[in-house]
C-alpha positions as CSV (number, residue, x, y, z in Angstrom):
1,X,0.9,-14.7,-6.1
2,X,3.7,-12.1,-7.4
3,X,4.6,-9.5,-5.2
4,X,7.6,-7.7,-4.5
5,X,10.0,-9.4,-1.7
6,X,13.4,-7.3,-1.5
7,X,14.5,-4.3,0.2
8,X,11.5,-1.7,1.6
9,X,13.9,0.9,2.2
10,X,15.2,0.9,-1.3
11,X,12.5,1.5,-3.1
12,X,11.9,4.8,-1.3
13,X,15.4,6.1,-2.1
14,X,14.4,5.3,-5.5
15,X,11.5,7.4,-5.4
16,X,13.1,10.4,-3.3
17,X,10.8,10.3,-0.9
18,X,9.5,8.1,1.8
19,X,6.3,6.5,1.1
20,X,6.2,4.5,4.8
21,X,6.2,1.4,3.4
22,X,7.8,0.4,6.7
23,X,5.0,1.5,9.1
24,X,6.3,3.4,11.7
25,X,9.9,3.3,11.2
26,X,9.7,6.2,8.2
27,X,8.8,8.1,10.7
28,X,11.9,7.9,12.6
29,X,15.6,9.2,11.9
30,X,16.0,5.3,11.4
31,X,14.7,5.3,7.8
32,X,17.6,5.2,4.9
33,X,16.5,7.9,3.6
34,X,17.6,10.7,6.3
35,X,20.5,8.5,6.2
36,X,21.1,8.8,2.6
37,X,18.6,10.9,0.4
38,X,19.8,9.4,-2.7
39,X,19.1,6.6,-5.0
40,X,20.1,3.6,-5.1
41,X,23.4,1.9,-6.6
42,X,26.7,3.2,-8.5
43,X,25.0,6.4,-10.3
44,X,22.5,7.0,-7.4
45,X,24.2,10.4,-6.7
46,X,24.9,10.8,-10.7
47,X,22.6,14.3,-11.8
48,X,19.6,13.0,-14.2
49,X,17.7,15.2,-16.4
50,X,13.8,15.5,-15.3
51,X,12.2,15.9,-18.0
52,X,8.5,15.3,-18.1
53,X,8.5,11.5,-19.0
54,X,11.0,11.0,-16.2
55,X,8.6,13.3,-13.8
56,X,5.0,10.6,-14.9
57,X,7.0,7.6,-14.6
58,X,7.9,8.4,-11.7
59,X,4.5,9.5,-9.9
60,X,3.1,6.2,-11.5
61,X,6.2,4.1,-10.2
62,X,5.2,5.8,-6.9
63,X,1.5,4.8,-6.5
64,X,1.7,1.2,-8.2
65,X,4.7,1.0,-5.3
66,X,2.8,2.4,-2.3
67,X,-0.5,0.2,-3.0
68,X,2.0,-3.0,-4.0
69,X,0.8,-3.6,-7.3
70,X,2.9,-5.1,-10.4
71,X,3.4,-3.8,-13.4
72,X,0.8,-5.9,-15.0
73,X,-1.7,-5.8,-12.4
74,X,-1.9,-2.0,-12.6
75,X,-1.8,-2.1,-16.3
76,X,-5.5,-3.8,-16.1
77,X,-6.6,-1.2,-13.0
78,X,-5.4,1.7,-15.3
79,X,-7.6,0.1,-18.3
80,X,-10.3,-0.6,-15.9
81,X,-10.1,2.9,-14.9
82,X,-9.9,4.3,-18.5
83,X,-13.4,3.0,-19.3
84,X,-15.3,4.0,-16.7
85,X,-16.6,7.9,-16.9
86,X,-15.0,10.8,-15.0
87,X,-11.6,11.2,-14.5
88,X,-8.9,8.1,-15.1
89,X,-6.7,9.4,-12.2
90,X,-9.3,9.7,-10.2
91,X,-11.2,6.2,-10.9
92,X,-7.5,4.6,-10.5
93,X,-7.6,5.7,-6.9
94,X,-10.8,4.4,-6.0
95,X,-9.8,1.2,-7.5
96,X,-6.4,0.9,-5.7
97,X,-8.2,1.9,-2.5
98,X,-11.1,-0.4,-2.8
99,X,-8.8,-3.3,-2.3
100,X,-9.2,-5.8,0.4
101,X,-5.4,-5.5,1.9
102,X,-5.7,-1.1,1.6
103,X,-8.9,-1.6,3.3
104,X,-7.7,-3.6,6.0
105,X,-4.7,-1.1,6.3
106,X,-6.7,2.2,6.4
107,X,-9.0,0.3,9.0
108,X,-6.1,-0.2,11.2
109,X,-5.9,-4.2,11.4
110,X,-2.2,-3.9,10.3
111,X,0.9,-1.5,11.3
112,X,1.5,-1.6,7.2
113,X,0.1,-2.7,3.6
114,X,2.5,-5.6,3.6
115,X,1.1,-6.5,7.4
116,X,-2.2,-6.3,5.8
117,X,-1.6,-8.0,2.3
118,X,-0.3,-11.2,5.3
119,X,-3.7,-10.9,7.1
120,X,-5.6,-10.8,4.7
121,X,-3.4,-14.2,2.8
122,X,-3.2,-16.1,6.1
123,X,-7.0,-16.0,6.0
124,X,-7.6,-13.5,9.6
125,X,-10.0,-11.3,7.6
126,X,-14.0,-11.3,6.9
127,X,-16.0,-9.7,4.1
128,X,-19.7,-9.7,5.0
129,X,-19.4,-12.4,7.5
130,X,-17.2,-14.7,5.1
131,X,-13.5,-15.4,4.9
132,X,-11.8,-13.8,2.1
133,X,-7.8,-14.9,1.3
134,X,-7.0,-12.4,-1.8
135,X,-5.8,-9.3,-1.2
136,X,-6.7,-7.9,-4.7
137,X,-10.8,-8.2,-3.6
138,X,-12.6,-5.3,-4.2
139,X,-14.3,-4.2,-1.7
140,X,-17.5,-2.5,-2.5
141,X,-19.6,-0.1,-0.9
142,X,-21.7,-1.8,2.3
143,X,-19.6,-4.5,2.7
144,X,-18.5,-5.5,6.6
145,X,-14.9,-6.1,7.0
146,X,-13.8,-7.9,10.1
147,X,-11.3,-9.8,11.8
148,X,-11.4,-13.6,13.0
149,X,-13.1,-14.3,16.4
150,X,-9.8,-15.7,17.6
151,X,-7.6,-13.3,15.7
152,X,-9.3,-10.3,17.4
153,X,-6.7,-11.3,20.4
154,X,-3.7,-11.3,18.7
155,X,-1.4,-9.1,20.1
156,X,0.1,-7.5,16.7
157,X,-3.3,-6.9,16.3
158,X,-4.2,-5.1,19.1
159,X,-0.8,-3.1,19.1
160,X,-1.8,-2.1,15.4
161,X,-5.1,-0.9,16.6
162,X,-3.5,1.2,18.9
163,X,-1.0,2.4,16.6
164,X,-3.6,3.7,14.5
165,X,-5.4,6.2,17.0
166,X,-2.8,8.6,16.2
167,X,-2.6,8.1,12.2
168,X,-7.0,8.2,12.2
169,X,-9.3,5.8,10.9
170,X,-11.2,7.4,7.8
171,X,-14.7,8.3,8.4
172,X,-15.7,5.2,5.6
């Protein structure tokens, strides 16, 4: 199980742009980025040239980074994507969203994806009545997601679920 472990906040001033990978702390004048909106390191406030390599890179830095995906891992959703008909970018979406741990996110179970990837590892979460531990499952359409009998009254739990009445629960 590879996943990235370091610094949250960095990775968005890599970016430029906050991608709340902290929950609800991007959303205050806490995050790094209001603090310092540029990136990273030595030459973090050195000017770079966008040119349109720079500008694709960086989108597909940004998405494989807001989902929590690893280089290789997004390598085989891109292919995956690729070969099915319509539109790649599209089809790579649906894929990254169809995941067990964005599921669990967008449902409101955890404050974040990380918080959601650890439910969904410690073994909290149920696909069609059955425990599922990988947060790479993809979820299709008609399954039941759930939570644990006896995880349903965990506090972070219920304090996400709260959280989440002002962010909206998608209609799916």
């Amino acid at each position: 199980m590879a996943r990235y472990t370091g610094p949250d906040c960095k990775r968005c001033r890599r970016e430029k742009t906050k991608l709340f990978l902290k929950g609800a702390k991007c959303e205050t004048a806490k995050c790094p980025i209001e603090k310092r909106p540029y990136p990273p390191g030595d030459h973090g406030r050195a000017r770079t040239k966008e040119s349109e390599y720079l500008l694709q890179m960086r989108e597909k830095q940004k998405c494989a980074r807001i989902y929590g995906v690893l280089e290789k891992q997004f390598r085989n959703y891109y292919a995956e994507a690729n070969r099915q008909s319509g539109k790649t970018g599209e089809n790579l979406l649906t894929i990254l969203e169809s995941r067990l741990d964005n599921v669990v996110f967008r449902a409101g179970f955890g404050k974040s994806r990380d918080m959601a990837r650890q439910l969904v590892r410690h073994g909290h979460i149920l696909v069609n009545g059955k425990k599922v531990d990988i947060p790479s499952y993809s979820v299709r359409e008609g399954d039941v997601v759930s939570v644990l009998g006896r995880t349903q009254k965990n506090p972070t739990i219920e304090h996400a679920m709260e959280e989440v009445k002002g962010r909206g629960i998608p209609a799916w």
